[in-house]
N, C-alpha and C positions, 0 to 999 in steps of 0.2 A: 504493500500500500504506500511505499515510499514515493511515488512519481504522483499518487493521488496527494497526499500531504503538501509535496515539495509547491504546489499549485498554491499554497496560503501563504506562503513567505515572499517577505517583499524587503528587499535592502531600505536602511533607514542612510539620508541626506542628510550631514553635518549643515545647519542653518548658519549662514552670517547675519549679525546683525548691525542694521545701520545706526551708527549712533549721532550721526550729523543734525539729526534736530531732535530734541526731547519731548515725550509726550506730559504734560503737567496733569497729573492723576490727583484724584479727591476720592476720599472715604467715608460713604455713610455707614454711621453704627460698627461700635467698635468691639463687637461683642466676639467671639471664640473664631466664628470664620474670617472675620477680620485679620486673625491672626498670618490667617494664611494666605491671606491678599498681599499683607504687608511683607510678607515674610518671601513669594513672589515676587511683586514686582523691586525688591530690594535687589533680586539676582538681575534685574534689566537692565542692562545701559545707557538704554534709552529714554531712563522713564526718571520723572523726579515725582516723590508725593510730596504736594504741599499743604494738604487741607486734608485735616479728618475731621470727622462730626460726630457727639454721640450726647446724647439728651443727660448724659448722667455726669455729675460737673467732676472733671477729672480723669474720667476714662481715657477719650481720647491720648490724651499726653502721656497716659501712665502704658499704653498700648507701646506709640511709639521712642519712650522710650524704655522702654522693654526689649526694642528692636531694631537699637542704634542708630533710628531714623530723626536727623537733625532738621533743623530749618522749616518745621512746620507750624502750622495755622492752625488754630484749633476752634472748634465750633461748635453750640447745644444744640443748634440743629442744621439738618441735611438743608433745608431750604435757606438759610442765614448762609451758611456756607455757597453758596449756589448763589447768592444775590452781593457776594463782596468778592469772590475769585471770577477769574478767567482760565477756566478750566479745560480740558481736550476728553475728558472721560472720567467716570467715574464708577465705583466699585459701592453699589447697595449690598450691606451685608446686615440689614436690621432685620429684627424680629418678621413672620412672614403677615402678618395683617398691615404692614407698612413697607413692602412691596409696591405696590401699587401705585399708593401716594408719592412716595422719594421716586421713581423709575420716570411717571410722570412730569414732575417737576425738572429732575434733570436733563431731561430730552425735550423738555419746553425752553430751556436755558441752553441750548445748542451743545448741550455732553454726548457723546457715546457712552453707553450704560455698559455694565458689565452686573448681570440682574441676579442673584444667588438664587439656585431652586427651596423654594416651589415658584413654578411662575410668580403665582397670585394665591389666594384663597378662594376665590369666585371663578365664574368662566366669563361675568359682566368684568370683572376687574380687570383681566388678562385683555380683553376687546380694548380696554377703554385704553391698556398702556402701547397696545398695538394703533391704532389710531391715533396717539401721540407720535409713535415711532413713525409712522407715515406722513404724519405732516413736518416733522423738524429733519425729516431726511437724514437723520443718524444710524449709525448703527446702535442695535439692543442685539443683543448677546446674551442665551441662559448659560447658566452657572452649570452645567453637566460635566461634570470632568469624566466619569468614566468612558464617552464617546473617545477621549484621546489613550486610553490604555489598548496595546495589540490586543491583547486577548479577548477584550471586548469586543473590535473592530474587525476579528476574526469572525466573528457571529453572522453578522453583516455580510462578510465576503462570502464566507459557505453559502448563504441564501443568494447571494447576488450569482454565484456561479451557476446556476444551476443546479446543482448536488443534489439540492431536494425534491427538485419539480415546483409542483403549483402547492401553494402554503397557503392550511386552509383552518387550522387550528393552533391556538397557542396556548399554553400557559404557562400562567407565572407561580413562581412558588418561594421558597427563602420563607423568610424574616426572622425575627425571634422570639425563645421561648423567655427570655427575661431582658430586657432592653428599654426599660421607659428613658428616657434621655433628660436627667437632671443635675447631673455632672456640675452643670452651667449654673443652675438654679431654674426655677417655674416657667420659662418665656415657654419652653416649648408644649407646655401643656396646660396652658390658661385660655381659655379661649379668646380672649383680648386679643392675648399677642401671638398666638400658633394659629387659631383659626384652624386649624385641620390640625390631626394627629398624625398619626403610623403611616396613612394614606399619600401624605406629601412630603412626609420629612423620607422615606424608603422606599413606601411605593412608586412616587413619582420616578427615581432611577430603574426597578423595576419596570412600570411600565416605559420606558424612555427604549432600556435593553432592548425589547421585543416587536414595538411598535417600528425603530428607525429600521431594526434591520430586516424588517420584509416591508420598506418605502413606506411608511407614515401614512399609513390608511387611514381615513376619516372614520370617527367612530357615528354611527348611525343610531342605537338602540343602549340600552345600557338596565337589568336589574340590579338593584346595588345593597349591599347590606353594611352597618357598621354597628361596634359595641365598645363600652371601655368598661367590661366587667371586672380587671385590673387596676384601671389606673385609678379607680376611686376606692382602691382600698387602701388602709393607712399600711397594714404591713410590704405596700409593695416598695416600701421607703424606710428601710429599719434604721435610716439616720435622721429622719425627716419625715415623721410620719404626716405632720398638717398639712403636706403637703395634695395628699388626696383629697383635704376642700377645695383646693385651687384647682383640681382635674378637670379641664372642659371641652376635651377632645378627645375623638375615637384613639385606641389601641389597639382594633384589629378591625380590618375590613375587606370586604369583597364584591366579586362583582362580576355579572356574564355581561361582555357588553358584543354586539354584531358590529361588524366593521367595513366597510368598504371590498369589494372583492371576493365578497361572501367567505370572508375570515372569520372566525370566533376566537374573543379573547376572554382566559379563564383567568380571572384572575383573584390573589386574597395577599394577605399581607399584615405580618402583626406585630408589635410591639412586645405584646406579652403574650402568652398563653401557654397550655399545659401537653408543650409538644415542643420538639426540638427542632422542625423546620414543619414548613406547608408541602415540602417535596421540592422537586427539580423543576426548572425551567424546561419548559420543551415547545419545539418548532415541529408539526406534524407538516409533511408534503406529499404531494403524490408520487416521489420517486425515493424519497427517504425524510429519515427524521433526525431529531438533534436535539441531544440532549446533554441541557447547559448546568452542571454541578451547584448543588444550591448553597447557598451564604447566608448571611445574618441579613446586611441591606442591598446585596446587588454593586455597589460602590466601586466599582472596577476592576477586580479582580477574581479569582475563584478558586478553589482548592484542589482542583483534579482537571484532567485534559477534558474538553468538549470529545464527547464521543456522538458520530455517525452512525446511523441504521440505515441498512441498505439491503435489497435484494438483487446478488448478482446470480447471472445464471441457472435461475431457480435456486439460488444457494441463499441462505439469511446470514448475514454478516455485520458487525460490528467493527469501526476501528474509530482508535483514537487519533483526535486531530493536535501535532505537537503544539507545547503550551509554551509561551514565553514568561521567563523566571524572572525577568528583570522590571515589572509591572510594579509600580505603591504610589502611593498616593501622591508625594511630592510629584513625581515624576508628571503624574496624571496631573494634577492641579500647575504645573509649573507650565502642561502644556495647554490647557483652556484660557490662561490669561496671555501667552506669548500669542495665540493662533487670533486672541482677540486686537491686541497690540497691533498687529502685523497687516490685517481686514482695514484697522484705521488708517494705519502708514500707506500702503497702499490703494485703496481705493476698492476696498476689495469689498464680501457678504460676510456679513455674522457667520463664524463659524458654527452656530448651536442658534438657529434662526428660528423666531416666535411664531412664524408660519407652520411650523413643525410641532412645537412643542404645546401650543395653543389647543391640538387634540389630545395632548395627555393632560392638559390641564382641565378640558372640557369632560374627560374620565371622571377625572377625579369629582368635579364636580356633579356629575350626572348620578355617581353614586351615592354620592352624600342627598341630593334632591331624590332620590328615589327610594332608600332607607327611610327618609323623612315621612313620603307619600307613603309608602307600603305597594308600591308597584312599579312595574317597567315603563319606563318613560324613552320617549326619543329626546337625540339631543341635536340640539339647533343651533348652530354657528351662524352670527352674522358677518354679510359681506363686510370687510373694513375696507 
């Protein structure tokens, strides 16, 4: 199966980078993923930050300097920041019910955004930042780093080649059996400021995996179900038990939704519950199948080779597709802000474009609206 393999590898291009004009970068919300923006574009040469912004008096500064990053502007807010700089782009890293608001504002003030997942909370919200995006002629950019890990993009290419046939079935599987995410403290599961649970903060990369690599079918139909049978219990917090009054987001959800192409997406996903994953990823096609080894959130990498199902010959066959070792997260994340960087320098498209991401935002959404409802709903994209 060696010549069938040898067909996924693809030599990696040492990039130069121009450093002849700098891009002047601003950060809103200076909270945990900040870290890693900062800690990014610190490896650019291109890049200067001068402005971070974080509603919490002190943060900002105490961030960068944390991270040897001199010569900065500090701000309580994303829009204050945005109304006294001359900015070329900027990096929304706030809580996710204030997505929206900051994405807009800085694409109303002529920034290239750099948009952390989840899109939005709503599927109205996601429309409304896409329609700023279109009028200020900027580029927005989702925050997805696992599109830039090989192993990922390996997913992708097996579907693109043919391998499988016609792909008519998917699902999703992973998450985890203990993982409410408090590490930070409450943002991410107070409804204020999470706005969605397990759904956006994991799912969203799940469905991102599945949905790009058999071409970002529109989702059509959707039942949806959600539960936080965990996150409102006090012992799911044995250091912090109060913390299960502030619980106000799903911890495990699901969902069939029909797709474009007469695809079917199975999908669930959880935070917490009493099982050690939902199962494997798998791509069913009418010429084989593929099955992608399951993880806690999907986040770019996986723990075992992608194996192929195939029938050759009338023979049933199985092989593994080789996996590249050298996949983590800096790497991944080091490359969703370079490939962003790079879109602005040159004249180029978002590499993680809202056009695309806009239908796993519309998922998410449609399951949360149809949970609510107690039945299957269609979901309706307006034109932007």
């Amino acid at each position: 199966m060696a010549d069938i393999q040898d067909r996924f590898k693809e030599n990696q291009d040492v990039q130069v980078i121009d450093t002849a004009k700098k891009l002047k970068i601003g950060i809103i919300g200076a909270g945990w993923i900040a870290e890693a923006h900062i800690d990014m574009y610190k490896q650019m040469p291109d890049v200067d930050i001068v402005a971070v912004a974080d509603l919490i008096p002190g943060k900002a500064q105490a961030l960068c300097e944390r991270y040897g990053v001199e010569g900065v502007r500090y701000y309580l807010s994303g829009h204050e920041m945005l109304e006294a700089e001359e900015l070329d782009a900027v990096s929304v890293c706030t809580y996710n019910t204030q997505h929206a608001p900051c994405a807009i504002d800085a694409l109303e003030h002529g920034c290239h955004v750099l948009l952390e997942k989840p899109f939005t909370v709503t599927l109205d919200e996601a429309v409304e930042v896409m329609k700023a995006e279109k009028k200020s002629g900027k580029i927005l950019s989702l925050g997805f780093q696992p599109r830039m890990a090989v192993n990922m993009q390996m997913i992708k290419k097996i579907v693109d080649s043919g391998e499988l046939g016609k792909v008519y079935y998917l699902q999703a599987g992973g998450g985890r059996r203990s993982g409410i995410p408090t590490p930070y403290g409450t943002t991410f599961i107070e409804k204020e400021t999470g706005g969605i649970g397990a759904i956006g903060d994991i799912g969203t990369y799940s469905l991102d995996m599945l949905l790009h690599a058999v071409g970002d079918p529109k989702p059509l139909t959707v039942s949806g179900y959600t539960s936080n049978f965990f996150g409102v219990r006090p012992d799911s917090y044995p250091w912090h038990p109060e913390y299960a009054e502030k619980f106000g987001v799903d911890d495990f959800a699901a969902g069939f939704i029909r797709l474009e192409g007469g695809i079917i997406l199975d999908f669930r996903i959880s935070w917490a519950m009493h099982m050690d994953t939902c199962g494997d990823a798998l791509i069913l096609g009418t010429e084989g199948a593929l099955r992608i080894p399951s993880t806690e959130c999907w986040n770019g990498d996986f723990p075992s080779p992608l194996k192929v199902y195939k029938k050759v010959a009338g023979q049933e066959i199985c092989y593994e597709v080789p996996r590249c070792d050298d996949d983590n997260f800096g790497k991944m994340f080091y490359g969703k802000v370079r490939s962003f960087l790079d879109a602005i320098k040159n004249g180029g498209s978002a590499p993680v474009p809202s056009s695309q991401i806009i239908y796993n935002q519309a998922i998410i959404d449609g399951i949360i609206r149809s949970n609510e409802l107690g039945h299957e709903i269609e979901i309706e994209i307006p034109e932007i």
